[in-house]
N, C-alpha and C positions, 0 to 999 in steps of 0.2 A: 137444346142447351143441356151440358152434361156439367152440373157447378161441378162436383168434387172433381172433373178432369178438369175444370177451369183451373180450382185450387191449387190441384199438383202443379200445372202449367206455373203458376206464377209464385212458388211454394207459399199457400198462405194455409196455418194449421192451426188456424183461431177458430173462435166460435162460428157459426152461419148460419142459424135459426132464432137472430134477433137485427129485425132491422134498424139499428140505431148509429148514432154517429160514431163513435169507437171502434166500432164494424169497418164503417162506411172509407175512417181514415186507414185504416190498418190495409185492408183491401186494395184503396187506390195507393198509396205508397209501393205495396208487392207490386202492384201491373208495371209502374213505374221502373221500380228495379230490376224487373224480367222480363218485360216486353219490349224490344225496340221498338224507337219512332224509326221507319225508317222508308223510302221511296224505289228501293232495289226492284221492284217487277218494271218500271219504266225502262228499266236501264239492260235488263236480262228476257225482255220479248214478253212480258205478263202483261193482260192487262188487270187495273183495279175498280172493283167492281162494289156496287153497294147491297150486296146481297147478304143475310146478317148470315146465312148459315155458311157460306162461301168463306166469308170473314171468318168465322169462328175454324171452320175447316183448317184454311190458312194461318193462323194463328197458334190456333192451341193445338192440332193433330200434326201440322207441319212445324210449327216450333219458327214461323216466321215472325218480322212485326209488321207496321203498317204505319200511314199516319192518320191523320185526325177523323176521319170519316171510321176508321177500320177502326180504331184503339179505340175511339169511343163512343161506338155503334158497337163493337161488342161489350165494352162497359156498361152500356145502357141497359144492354140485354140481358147482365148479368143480376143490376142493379133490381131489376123486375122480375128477375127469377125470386129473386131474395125477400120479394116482397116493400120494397121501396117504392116511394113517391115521385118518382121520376120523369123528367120532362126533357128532350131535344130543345137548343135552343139554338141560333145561327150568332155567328158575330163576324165584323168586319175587323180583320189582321191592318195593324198599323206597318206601312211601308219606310223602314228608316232610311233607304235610298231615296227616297219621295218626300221623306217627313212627311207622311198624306195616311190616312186611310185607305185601304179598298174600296172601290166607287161598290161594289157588290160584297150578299154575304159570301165569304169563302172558308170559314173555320167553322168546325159542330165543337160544343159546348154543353152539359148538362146540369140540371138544377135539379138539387134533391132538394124535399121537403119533409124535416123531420120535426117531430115538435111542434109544430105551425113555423119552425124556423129555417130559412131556407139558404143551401149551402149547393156553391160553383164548385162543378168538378169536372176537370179536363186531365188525362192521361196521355191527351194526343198530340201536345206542342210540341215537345222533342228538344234534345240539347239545351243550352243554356236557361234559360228562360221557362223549362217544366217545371210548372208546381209537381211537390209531394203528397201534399193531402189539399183536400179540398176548403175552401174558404168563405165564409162566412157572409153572405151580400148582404155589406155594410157598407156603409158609403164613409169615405172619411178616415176609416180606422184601419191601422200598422198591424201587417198579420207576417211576424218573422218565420219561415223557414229556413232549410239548409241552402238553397238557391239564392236568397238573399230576403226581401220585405215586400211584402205584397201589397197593393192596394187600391182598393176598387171604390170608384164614383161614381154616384149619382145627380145627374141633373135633367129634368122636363123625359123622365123617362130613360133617358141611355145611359148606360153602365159605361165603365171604360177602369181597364185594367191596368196598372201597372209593377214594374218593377226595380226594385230598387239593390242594383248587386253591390261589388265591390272592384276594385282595382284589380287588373291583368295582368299578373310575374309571368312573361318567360322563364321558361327554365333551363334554354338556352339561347345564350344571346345573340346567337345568329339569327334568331325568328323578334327579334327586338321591335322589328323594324316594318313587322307586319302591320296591316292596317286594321288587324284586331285588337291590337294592343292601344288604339288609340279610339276607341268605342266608349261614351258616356255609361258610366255605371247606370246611370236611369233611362230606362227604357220602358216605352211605352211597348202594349203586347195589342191588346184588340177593344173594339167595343159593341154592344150587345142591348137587345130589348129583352123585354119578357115575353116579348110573340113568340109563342113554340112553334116547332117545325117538325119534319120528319126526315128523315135518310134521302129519301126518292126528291127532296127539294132541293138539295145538291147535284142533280143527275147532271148537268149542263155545268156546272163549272168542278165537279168532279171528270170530266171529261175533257175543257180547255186546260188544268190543269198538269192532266197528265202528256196532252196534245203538242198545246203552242207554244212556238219556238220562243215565245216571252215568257215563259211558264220557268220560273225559279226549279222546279223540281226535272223539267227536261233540260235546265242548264247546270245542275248539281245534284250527284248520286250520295245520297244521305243515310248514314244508319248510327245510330246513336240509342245508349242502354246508360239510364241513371246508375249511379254506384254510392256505397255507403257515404265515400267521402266526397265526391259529385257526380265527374258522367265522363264518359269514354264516347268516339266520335270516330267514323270514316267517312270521311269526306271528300269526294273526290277520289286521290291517291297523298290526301293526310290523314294520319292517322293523328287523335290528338287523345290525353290524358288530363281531366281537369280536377284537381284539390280545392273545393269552397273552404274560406278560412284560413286559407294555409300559414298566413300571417295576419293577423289584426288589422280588417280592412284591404288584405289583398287574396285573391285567389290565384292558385299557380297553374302556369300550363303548360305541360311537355306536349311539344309537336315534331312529328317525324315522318317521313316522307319514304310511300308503304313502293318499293320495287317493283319491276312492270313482271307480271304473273302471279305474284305475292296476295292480289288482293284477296282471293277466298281464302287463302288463309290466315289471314286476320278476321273476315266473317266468320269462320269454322271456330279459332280459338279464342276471340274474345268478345263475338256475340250470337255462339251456338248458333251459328244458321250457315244452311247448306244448301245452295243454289241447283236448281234445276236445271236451269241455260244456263249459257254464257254470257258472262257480265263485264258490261263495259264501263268503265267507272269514269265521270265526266266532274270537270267543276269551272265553267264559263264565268267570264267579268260578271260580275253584280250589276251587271244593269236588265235586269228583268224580273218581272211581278211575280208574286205570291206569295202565300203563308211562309213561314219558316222552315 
């Protein structure tokens, strides 16, 4: 692990020789902003692996992203260079297709422990639904970001995460009529113990994921990079632009439909990444499992 080439990677020019939370937010915010969540090696003959220096090669030397195992298996690793109290923790992704849980853990999660006080941090959700900074395991209490309102439960032990956004603008009305625009601002994300884990305990559904033909991410090629005002999105062959805020209670979204060759360069211009293979961009009916 090379922090100051992490730093550059995600340009963060703050302090890094004190592990406290002001750090801890500032840091995971930049990953956020500069790292895609994204599942492109499925789709372009890669495989994904859980190897941390692999990841970090991938990431910070290749200027790629990844999703939850990658973005925050190298967070973790970063988090422990830094001298942080850090711990892997697994959680099961709520299915809004299902209204169900994941019958298995499928999402990595990490918990720092600062203070005696102990704060959730995930880098590796992607699109909608990523937190910015990390959040405070309270059970009960309203924690506002730019994404919308967070907020995490406790009962007999399980966490359970959710969110709370706002209303969906088109921003043009020909996309009015998409079945995103009619998605409940409240969304549940995942839920979690405090049994820690490690990387190598996703090896098996790090693998069906990227595998089976029910695998949300072998039926959807995803790359998505937070932005000041929210998050930019290639999905499939949409491209999308989303404003949180953009009116009192609504957020807006330009959607636009990226032309068949077109797609690296929308990867190359609007989230710096440059493809080794050839990429073939997929986005299959929603009827099939996985994280987001």
């Amino acid at each position: 692990m090379n922090l100051p080439e992490y730093f550059a990677r995600i340009g963060y020019q703050g302090q890094d020789d004190k592990a406290d939370v002001e750090t801890l937010r500032r840091i995971h915010e930049q990953h956020t902003l500069a790292i895609p969540y994204e599942n492109l090696s499925i789709h372009c003959g890669e495989d994904i692996g859980l190897d941390l220096q692999m990841i970090y090669d991938k990431i910070v030397k290749k200027k790629r992203g990844g999703w939850c195992t990658e973005n925050n298996g190298l967070f973790y690793w970063v988090l422990k260079e830094m001298g942080y109290d850090v711990v892997m923790l697994g959680s099961q992704v709520y299915n809004c297709e299902d209204n169900m849980y994941s019958a298995k853990v499928d999402h990595l999660v990490l918990l720092t422990t600062i203070d005696n006080k102990p704060y959730l941090s995930d880098v590796g959700f992607g699109v909608l639904k990523q937190m910015r900074q990390p959040l405070e395991l309270t059970s009960g209490k309203d924690q506002p970001q730019l994404p919308g309102v967070y907020r995490l439960t406790e009962e007999n032990g399980v966490w359970e995460l959710e969110r709370y956004g706002r209303k969906l603008q088109a921003a043009d009305e020909s996309y009015a009529n998409s079945s995103l625009f009619s998605r409940s601002p409240h969304q549940k994300m995942y839920k979690f113990t405090l049994a820690t884990c490690t990387l190598q305990d996703f090896q098996d559904v790090n693998l069906e994921l990227q595998t089976s033909p029910k695998s949300l991410f072998v039926n959807k090629s995803i790359c998505a990079v937070q932005t000041v005002e929210g998050f930019k999105a290639l999905i499939g062959s949409t491209y999308s632009e989303w404003i949180f805020g953009y009116r009192e209670g609504e957020d807006l979204v330009t959607l636009t439909t990226v032309g068949k060759g077109d797609h690296e360069k929308i990867l190359k211009e609007k989230f710096n990444i440059l493809l080794e293979k050839e990429f073939q961009p997929v986005n299959n009916p929603p009827d099939v499992k996985g994280a987001p």
